[in-house]
NUKE-616661 format. One line per 2 residues: number of its first residue (from 1); their letters; for each residue x, y, z of N, C-alpha, C. Coordinates in nm, 4 decimals. Each point is the difference from the previous one (the first is absolute). Last residue first. Example, Ala and Ser with C-alpha at 12.3 -4.5 7.8 and 13.67 -1.06 7.14 Angstrom:
2
2) sa) 1.2850 -0.2250 0.7080 0.0820 0.1190 0.0060 -0.0770 0.1090 0.0730  0.0290 -0.5720 -0.0070 -0.0890 0.1190 0.0000 0.0900 0.1200 0.0000
***
This chain:
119
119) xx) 16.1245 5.2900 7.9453 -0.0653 0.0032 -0.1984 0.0405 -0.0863 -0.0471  -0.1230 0.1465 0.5289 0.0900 -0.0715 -0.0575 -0.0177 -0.0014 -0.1552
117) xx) -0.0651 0.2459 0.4980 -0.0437 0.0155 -0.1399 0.1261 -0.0294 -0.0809  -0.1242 0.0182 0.5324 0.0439 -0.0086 -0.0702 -0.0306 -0.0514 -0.1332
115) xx) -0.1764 0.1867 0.5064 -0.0045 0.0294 -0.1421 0.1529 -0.0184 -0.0558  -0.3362 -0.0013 0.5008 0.1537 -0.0033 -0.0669 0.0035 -0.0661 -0.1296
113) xx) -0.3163 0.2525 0.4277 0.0285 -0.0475 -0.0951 0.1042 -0.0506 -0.1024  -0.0855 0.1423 0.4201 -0.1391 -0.0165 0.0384 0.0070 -0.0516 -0.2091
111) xx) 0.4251 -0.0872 0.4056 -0.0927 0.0812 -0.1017 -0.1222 -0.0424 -0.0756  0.4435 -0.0290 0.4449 -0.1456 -0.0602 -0.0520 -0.0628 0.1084 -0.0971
109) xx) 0.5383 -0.0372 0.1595 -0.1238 0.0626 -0.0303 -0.1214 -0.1015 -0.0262  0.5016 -0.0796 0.0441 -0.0902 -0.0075 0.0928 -0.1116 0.0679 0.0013
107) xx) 0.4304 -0.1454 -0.3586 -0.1250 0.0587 0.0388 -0.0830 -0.0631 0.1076  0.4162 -0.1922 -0.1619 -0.0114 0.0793 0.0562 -0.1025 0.1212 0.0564
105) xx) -0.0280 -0.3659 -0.3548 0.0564 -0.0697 0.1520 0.0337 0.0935 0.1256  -0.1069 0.1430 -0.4714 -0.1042 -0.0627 0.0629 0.0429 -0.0537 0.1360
103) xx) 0.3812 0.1151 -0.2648 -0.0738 0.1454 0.0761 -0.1789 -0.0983 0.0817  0.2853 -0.2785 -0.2893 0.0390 0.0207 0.1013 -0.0374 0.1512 0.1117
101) xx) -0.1880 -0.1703 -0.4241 0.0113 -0.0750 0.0718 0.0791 -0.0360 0.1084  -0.0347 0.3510 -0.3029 -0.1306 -0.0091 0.0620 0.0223 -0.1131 0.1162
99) xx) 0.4409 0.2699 -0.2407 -0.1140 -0.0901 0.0189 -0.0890 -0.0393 0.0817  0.1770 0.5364 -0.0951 0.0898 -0.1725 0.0506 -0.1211 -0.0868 -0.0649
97) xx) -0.0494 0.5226 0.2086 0.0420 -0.0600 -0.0974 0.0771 -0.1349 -0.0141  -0.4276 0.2878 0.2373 0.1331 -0.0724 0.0483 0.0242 -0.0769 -0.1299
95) xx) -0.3875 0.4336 0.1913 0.0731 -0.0796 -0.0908 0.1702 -0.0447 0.0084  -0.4297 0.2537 0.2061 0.0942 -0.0211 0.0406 0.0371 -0.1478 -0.1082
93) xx) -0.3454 0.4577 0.0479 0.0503 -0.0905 -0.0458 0.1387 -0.0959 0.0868  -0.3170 0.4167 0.0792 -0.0791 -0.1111 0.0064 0.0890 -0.1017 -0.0800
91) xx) 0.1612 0.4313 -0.0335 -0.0181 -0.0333 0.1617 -0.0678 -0.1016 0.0240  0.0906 0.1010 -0.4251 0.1031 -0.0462 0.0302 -0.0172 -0.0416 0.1811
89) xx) -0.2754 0.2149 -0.3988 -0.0341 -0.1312 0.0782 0.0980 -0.0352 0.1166  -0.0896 0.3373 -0.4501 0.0266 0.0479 0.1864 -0.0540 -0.1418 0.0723
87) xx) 0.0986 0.0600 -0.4672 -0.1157 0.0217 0.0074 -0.0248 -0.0151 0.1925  0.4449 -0.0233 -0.2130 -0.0593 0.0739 -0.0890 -0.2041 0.0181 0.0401
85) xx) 0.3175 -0.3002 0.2639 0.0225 0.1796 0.0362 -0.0576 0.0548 -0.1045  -0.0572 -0.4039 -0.0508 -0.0809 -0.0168 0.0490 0.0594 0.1385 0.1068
83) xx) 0.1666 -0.1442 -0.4073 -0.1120 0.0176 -0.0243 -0.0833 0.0332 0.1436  0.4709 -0.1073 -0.0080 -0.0204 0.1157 -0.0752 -0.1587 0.0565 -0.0296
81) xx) 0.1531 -0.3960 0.1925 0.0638 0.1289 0.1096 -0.0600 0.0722 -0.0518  -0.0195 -0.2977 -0.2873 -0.1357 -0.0446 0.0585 0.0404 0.1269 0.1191
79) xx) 0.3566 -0.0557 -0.3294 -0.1510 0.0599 -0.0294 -0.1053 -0.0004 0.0924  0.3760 -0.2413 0.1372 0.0414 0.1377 0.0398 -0.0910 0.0663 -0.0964
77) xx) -0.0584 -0.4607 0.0189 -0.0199 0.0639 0.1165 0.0269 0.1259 -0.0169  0.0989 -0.2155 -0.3708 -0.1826 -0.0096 -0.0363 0.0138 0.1028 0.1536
75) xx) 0.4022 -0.1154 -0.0596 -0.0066 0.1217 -0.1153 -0.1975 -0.0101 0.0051  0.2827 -0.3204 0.2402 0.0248 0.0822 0.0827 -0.0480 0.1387 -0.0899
73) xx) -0.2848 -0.4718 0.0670 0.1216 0.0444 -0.0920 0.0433 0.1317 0.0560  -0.2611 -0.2956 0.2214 0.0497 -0.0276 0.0093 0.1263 0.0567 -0.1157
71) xx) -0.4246 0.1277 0.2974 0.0184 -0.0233 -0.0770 0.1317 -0.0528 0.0003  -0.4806 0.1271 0.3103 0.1573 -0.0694 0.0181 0.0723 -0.0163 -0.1650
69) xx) -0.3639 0.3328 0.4050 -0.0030 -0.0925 -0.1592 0.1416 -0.0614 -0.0151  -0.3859 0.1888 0.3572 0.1373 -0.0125 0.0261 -0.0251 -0.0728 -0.1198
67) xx) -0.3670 0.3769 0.1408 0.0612 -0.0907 -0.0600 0.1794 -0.0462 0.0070  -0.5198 0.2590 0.2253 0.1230 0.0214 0.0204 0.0943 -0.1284 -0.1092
65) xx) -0.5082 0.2640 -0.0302 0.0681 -0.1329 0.0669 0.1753 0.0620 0.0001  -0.4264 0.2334 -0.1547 0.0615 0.0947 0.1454 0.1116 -0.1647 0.0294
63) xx) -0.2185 0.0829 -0.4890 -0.0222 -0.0485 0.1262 0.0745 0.0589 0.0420  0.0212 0.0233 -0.4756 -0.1536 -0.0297 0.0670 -0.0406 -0.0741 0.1197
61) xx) 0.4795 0.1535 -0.1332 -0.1283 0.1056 -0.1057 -0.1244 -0.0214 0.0454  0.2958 -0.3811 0.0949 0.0280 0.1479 0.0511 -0.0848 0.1069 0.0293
59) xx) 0.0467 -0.3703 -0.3396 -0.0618 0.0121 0.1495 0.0045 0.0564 0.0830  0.1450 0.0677 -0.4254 -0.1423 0.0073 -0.0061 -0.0157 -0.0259 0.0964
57) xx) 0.4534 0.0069 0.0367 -0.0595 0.0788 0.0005 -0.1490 0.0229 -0.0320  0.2224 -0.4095 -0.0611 -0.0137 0.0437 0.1685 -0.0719 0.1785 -0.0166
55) xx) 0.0927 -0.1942 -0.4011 -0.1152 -0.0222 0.0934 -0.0058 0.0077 0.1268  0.3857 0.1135 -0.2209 -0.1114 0.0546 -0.0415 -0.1336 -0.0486 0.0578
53) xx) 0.5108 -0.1055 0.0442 -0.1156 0.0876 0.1139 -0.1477 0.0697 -0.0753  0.4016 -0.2761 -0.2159 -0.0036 0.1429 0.0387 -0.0611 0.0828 0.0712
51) xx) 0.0489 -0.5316 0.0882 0.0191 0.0207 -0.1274 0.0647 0.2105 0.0089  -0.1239 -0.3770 0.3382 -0.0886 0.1337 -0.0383 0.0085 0.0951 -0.1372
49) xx) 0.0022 -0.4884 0.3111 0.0208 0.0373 -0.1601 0.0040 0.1198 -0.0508  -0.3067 -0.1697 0.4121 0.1694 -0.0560 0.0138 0.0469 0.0110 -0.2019
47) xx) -0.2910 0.2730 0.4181 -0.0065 -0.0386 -0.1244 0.1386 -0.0662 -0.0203  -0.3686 0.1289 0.3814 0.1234 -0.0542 -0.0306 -0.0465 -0.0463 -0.1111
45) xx) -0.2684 0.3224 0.3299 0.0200 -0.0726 -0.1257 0.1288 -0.0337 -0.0504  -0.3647 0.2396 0.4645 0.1186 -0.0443 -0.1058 0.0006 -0.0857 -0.1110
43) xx) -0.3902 0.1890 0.1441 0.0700 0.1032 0.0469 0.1525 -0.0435 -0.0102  -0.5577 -0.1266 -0.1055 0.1494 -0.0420 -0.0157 0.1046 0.1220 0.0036
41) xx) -0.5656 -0.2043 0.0245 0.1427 0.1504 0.1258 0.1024 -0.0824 -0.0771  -0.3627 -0.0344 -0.3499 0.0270 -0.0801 0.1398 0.1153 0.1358 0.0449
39) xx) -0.2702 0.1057 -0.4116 -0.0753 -0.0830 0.0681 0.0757 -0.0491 0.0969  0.2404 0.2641 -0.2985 -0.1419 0.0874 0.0495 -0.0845 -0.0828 0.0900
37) xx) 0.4909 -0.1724 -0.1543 -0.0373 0.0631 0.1006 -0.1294 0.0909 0.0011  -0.0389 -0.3043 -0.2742 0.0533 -0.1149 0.1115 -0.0366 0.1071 0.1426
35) xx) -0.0123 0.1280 -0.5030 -0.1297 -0.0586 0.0546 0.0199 -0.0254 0.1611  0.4254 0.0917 -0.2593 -0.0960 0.1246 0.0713 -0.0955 -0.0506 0.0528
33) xx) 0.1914 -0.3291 -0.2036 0.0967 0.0249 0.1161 -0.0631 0.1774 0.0756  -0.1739 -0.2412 -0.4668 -0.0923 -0.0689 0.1466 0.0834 0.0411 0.1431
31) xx) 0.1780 0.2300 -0.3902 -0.1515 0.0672 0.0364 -0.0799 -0.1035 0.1112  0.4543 -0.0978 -0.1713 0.0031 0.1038 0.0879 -0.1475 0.0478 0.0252
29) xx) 0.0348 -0.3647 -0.2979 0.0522 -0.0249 0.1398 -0.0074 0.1284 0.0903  -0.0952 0.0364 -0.4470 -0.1540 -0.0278 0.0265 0.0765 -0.0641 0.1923
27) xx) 0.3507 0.1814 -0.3218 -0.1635 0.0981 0.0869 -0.1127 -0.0063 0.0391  0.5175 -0.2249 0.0373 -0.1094 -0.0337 -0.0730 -0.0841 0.1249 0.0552
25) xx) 0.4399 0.0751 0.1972 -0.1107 -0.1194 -0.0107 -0.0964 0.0293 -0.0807  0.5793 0.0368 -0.1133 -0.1280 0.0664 0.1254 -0.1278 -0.0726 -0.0232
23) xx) 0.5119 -0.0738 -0.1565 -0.0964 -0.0583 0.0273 -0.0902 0.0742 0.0941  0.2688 0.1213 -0.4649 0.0364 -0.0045 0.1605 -0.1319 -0.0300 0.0397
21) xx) 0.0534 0.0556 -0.4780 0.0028 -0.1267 0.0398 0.0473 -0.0046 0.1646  -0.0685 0.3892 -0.3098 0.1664 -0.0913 -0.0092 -0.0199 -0.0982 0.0913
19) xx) -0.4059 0.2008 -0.0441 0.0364 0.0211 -0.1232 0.1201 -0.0711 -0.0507  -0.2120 0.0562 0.3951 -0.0353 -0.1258 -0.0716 0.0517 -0.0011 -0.0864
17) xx) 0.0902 0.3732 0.2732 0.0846 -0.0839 0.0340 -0.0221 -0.1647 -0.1209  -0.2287 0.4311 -0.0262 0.1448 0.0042 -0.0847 0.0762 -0.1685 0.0744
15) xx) -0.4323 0.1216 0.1151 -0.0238 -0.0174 -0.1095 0.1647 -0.0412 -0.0709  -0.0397 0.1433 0.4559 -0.0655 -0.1205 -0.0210 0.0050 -0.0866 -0.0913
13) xx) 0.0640 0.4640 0.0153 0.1303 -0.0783 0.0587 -0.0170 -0.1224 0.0099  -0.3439 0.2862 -0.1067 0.1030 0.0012 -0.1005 0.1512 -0.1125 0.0499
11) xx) -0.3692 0.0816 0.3543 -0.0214 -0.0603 -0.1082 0.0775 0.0215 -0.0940  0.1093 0.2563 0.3541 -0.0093 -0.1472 0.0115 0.0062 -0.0827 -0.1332
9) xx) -0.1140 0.4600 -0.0640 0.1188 -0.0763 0.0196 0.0827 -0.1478 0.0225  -0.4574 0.1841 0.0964 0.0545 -0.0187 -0.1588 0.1120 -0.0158 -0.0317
7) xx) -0.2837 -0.1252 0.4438 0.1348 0.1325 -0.0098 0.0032 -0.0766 -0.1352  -0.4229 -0.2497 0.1289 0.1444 0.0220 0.0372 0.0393 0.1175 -0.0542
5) xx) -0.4348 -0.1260 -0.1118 0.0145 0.0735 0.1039 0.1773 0.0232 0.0394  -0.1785 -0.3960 -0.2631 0.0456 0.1551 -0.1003 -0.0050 0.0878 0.0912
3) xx) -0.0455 -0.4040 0.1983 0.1020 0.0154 -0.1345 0.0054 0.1641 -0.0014  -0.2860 -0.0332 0.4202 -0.0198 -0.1245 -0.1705 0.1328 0.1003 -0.0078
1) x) -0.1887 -0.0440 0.5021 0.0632 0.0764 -0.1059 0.0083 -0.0889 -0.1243
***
């Protein structure tokens, strides 16, 4: 799947987030993070940062994977709730609010990818 294939929506939301400076991923990042899932089985994905869930949702959007994302502010997490019932993900999500560095310690999952995006 490319960029511009995403839910337009999506994309505006994307657009609006750079705009006030919320951290979603680069578009030349999210397009090598699609590349990833058309070419390898990746079926989970840990994201540690998730900011509003927006890119989780491009990943989403362009896979059958299942994603656990971790954020740490309590107003970025309850958008990212918001984004990812707004574009029906929620059964493939499982998101834990807190710091990374103590939720990591608790994860027992093996994943086929794990994405954090730093600016």
């Amino acid at each position: 799947m490319k960029l511009e294939e995403l839910d337009k929506r999506l994309l505006a939301l994307r657009t609006a987030a750079r705009e006030v400076r919320d951290p979603t991923a680069a578009d030349e990042t999210l397009e090598y993070l699609l590349h990833l899932l058309e070419t390898r089985e990746i079926r989970s994905i840990l994201e540690i940062g998730a900011a509003e869930g927006l890119t989780s949702c491009a990943l989403l959007s362009a896979s059958q994977a299942r994603l656990t994302a971790i954020e740490l502010d309590s107003g970025r997490a309850k958008r990212a709730r918001e984004h990812f019932e707004e574009f029906g993900f929620t059964s493939r999500v499982v998101l834990h609010e807190g710091d990374a560095g103590e939720i990591l310690r608790l994860l027992k999952e093996e994943y086929d990818l794990i994405f954090l995006y730093g600016t």
